[in-house]
N, C-alpha and C positions, 0 to 999 in steps of 0.2 A: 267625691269632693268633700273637703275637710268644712264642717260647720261648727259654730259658734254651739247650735243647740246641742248638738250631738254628744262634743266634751264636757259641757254641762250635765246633759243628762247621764250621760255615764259616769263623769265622778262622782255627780250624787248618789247614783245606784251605789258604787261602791263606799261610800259614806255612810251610807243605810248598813250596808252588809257586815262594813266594819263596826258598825254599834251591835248589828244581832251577833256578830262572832265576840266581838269583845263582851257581850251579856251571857253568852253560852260558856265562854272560857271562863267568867267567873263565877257561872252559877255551881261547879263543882267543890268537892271537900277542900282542893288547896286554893286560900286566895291568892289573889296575883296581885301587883303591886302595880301603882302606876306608871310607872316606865311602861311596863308591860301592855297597859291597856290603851296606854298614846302609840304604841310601837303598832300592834294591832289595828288602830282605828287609821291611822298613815298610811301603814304599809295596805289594806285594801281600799283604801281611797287614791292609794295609785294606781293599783290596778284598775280602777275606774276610768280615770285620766288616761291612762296608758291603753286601754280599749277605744276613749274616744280620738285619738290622734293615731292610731296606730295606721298604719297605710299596707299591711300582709295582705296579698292575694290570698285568702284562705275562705270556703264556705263560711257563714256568721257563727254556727254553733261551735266548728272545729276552733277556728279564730277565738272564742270565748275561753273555752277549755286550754287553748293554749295558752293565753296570756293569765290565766287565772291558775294555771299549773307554773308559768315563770314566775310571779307576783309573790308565791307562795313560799320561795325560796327562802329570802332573808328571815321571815316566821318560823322555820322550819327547821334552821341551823342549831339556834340554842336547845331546843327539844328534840336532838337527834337523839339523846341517850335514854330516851322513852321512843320507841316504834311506835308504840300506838298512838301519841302524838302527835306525832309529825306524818304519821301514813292519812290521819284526818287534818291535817292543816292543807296537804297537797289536795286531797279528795273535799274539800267544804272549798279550798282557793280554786277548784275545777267547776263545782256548782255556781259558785259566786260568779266566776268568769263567765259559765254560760248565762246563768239568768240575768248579766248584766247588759252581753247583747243582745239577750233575745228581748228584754226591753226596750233598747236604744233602736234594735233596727226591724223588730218586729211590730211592737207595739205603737211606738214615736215613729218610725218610718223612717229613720233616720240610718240612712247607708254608710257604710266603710269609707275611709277615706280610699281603698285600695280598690274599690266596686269601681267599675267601670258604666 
């Protein structure tokens, strides 16, 4: 069953996650500009959102890694011409998707909307 708390708690996780990705992406030698770091902070605060609404039959950590490996996408496109970019946007959007549910539904207690 789909809760109020649940979407809360997940897009703040991923709110959280998109402030540590967007501090890690600019702690390197090339700065990023702000577009960049709004696009960043968005784009994993959906995937936040999109773990707490999401209704997939799938076990919570595979569920995680999935939605946190799709989420990762739109990040993923403009730095396709660096591999080693975008091989860590999919692999940190797979962390993040897991520790978001194992948060929400381990920690909070707060189930799938797809759990029966």
């Amino acid at each position: 069953m789909l809760t109020t708390k649940r979407v809360l708690i997940a897009t703040i996780c991923g709110f959280i996650f998109g402030l540590v990705c967007m501090y890690m992406a600019s702690s390197g030698p090339n700065p990023i500009d702000n577009a960049t770091k709004t696009v960043i902070l968005f784009s994993r605060g959906l995937m936040g959102f999109t773990i707490g609404i999401s209704a997939i039959r799938l076990n919570w950590w595979l569920h995680g890694l999935v939605i946190g490996l799709i989420g990762s996408i739109p990040m993923a496109i403009p730095v396709f011409n660096d591999p080693g970019i975008a091989v860590g946007t999919f692999v940190m959007g797979a962390v993040y998707g897991f520790l978001t549910e194992w948060i929400t539904t381990k920690l909070f207690k707060e189930k799938s909307a797809g759990t029966k």
